[in-house]
NUBAPA-251769 format. One record per residue (C-alpha): x, z, y; residue in three letters; residue number from 1. Coordinates in Angstrom, 1 decimal, always signed. Each point is the difference from the previous one (the first is absolute). Example, Ala and Ser with C-alpha at 12.3 -4.5 7.8 and 13.67 -1.06 7.14 Angstrom:
<recs>
<rec u="+12.3" w="+7.8" v="-4.5" res="Ala" n="1"/>
<rec u="+1.4" w="-0.7" v="+3.4" res="Ser" n="2"/>
</recs>
This chain:
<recs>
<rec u="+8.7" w="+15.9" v="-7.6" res="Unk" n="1"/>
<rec u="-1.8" w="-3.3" v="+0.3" res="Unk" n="2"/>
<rec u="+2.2" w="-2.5" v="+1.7" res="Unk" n="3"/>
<rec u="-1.4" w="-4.0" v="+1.2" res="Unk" n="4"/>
<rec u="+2.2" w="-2.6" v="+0.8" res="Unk" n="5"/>
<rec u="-1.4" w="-3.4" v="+1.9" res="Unk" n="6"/>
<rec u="+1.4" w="-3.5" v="-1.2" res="Unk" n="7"/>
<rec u="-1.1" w="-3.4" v="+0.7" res="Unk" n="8"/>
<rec u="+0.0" w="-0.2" v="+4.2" res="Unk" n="9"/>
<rec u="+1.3" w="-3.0" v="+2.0" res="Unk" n="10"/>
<rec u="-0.1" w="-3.0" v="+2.3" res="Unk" n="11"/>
<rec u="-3.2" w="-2.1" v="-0.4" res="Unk" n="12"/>
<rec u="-1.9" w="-2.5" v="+1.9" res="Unk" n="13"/>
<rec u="-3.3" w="+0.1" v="+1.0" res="Unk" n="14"/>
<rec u="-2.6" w="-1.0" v="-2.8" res="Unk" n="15"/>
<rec u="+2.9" w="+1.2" v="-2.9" res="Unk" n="16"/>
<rec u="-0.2" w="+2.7" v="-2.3" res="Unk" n="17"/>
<rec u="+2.2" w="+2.9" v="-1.0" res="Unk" n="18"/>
<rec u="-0.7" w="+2.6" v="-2.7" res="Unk" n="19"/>
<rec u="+1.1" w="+3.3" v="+0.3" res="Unk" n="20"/>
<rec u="+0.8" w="+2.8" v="-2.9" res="Unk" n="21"/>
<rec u="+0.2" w="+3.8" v="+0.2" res="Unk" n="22"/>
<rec u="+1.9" w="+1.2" v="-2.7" res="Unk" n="23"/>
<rec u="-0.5" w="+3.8" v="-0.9" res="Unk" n="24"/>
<rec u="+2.1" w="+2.7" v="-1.6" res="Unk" n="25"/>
<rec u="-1.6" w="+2.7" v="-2.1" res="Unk" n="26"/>
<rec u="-2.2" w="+0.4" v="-3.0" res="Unk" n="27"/>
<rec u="-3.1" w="+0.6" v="+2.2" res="Unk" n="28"/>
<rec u="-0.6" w="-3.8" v="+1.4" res="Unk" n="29"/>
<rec u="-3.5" w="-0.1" v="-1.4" res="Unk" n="30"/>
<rec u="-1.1" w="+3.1" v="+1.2" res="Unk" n="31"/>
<rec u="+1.0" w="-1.5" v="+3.5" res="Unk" n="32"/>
<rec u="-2.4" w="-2.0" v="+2.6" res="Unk" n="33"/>
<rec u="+1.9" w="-2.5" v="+1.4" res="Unk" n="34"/>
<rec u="+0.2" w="-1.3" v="+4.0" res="Unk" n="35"/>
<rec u="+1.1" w="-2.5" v="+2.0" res="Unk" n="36"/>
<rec u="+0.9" w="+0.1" v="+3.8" res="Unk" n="37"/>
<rec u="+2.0" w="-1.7" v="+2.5" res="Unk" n="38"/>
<rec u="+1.2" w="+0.9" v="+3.3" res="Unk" n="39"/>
<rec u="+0.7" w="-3.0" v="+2.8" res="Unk" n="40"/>
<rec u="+2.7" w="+1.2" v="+2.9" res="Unk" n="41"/>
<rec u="-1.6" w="+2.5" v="+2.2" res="Unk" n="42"/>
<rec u="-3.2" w="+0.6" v="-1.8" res="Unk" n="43"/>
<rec u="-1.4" w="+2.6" v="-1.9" res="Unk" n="44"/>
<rec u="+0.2" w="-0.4" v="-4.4" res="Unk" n="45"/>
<rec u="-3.0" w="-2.1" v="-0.8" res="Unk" n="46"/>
<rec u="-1.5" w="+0.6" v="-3.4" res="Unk" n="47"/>
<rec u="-0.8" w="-3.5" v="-2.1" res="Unk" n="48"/>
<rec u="-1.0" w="+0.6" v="-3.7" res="Unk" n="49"/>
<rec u="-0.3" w="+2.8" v="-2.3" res="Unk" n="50"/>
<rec u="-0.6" w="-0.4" v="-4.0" res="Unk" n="51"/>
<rec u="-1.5" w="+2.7" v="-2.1" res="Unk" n="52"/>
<rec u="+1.9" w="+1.7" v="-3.2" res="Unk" n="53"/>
<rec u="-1.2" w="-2.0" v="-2.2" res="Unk" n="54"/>
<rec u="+0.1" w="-3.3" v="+2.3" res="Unk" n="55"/>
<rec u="-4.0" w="-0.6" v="-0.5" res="Unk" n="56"/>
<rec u="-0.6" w="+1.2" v="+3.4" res="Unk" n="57"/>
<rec u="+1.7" w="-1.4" v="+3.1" res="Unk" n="58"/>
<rec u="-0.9" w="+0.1" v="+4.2" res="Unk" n="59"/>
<rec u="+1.4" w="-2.6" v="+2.3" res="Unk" n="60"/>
<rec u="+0.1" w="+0.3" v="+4.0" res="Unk" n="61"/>
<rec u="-2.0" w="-2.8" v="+1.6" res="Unk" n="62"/>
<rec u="+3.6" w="-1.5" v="+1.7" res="Unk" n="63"/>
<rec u="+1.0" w="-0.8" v="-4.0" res="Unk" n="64"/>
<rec u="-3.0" w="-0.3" v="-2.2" res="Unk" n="65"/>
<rec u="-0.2" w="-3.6" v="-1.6" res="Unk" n="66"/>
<rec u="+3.6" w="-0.9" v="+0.4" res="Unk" n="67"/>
<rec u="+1.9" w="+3.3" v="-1.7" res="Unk" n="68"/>
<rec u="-0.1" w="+1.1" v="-3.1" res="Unk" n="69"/>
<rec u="+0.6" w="+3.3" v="-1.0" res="Unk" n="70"/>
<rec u="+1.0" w="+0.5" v="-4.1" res="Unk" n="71"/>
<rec u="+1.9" w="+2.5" v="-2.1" res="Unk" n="72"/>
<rec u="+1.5" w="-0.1" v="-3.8" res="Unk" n="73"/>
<rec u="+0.2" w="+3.6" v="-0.7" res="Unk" n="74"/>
<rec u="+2.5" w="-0.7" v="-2.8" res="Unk" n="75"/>
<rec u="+2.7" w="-1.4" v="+2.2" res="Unk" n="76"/>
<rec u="-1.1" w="+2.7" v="+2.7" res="Unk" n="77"/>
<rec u="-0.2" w="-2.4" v="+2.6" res="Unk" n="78"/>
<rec u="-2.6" w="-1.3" v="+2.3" res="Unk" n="79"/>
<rec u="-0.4" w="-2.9" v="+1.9" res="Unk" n="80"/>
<rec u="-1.2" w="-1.7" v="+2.7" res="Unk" n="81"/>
<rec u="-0.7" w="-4.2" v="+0.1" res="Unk" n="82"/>
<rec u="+0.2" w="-0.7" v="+3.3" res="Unk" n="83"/>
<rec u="-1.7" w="-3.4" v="+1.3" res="Unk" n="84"/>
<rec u="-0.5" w="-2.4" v="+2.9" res="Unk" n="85"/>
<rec u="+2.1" w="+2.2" v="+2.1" res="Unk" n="86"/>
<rec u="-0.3" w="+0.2" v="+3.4" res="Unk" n="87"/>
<rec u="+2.8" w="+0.9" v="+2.5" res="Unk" n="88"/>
<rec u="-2.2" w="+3.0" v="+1.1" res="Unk" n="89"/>
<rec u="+1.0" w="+1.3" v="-3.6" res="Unk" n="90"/>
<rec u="+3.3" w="+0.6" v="+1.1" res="Unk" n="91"/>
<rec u="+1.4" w="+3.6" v="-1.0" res="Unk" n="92"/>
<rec u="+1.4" w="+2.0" v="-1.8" res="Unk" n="93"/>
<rec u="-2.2" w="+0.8" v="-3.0" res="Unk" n="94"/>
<rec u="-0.1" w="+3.6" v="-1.7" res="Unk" n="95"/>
<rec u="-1.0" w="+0.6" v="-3.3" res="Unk" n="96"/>
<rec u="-1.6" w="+3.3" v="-0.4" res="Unk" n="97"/>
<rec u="-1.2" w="+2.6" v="-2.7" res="Unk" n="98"/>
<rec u="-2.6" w="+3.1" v="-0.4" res="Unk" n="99"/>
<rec u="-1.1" w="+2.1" v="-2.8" res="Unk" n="100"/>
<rec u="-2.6" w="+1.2" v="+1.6" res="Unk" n="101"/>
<rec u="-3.6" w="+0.2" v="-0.9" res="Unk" n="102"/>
<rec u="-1.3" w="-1.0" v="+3.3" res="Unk" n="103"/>
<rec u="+1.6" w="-3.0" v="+1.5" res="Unk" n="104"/>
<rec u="-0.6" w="-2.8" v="+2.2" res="Unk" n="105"/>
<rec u="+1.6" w="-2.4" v="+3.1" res="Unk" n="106"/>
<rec u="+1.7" w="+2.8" v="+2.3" res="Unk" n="107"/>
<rec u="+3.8" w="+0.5" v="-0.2" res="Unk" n="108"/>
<rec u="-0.1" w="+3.8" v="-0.5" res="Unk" n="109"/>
<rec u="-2.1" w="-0.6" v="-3.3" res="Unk" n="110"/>
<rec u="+3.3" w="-1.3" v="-1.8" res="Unk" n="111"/>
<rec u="+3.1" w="+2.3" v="-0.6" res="Unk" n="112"/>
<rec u="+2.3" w="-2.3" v="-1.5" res="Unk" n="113"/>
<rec u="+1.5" w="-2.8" v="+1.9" res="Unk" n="114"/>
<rec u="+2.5" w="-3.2" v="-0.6" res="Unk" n="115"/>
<rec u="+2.7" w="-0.7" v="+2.4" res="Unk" n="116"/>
<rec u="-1.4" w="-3.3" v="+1.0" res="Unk" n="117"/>
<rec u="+0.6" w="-3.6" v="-0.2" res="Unk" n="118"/>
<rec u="+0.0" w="-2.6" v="+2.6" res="Unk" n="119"/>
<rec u="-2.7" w="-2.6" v="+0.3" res="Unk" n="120"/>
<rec u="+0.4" w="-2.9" v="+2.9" res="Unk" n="121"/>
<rec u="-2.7" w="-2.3" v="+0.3" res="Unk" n="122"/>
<rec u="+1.5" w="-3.2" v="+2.4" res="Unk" n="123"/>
<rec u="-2.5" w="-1.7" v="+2.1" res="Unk" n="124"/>
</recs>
């Protein structure tokens, strides 16, 4: 029902920024908590951010905190994520990800909606 679609991924030096957007389909966005992940080549999904309904509330893995930022305009449907000082250990592919639940939080198999993915390449 709810579909996410990832824009915004590319080819970045070390120390640039990117900003990535999730753009949703549906009238239910702001009944939705919002995640972002990536995944590197060979390793498991890593969860980053996620933002609360109403965007007030918002939990950051230690690897991102202080140089992501993760914010959402319920209007447009569509969250985002500021990426800064990037590193070349960012490099991934980076998942936007959805849940209506009540109880959330930083595991994969809390979200049931997923993006297909867009590539981010931090060069070194």
């Amino acid at each position: 029902q709810v579909q996410l679609v990832e824009s915004g991924g590319g080819l970045v030096q070390t120390g640039g920024s990117l900003r990535l957007s999730c753009a949703a389909s549906g009238r239910t966005f702001s009944t939705l908590v919002m995640g972002w992940f990536r995944q590197a080549p060979g390793k498991e999904r890593e969860f980053l951010v996620f933002i609360s309904r109403s965007g007030i509330s918002t939990y950051y893995a230690d690897s991102v905190k202080g140089r992501f930022t993760i914010s959402r305009d319920n209007a447009k449907n569509t969250v985002y994520l500021q990426m800064n000082s990037l590193k070349p250990e960012d490099t991934g592919v980076y998942y936007c990800a959805a849940t209506q639940r009540l109880n959330y939080g930083t595991g994969t198999n809390e979200y049931d909606i997923w993006g297909q993915g867009t590539q981010v390449t931090v060069s070194s």
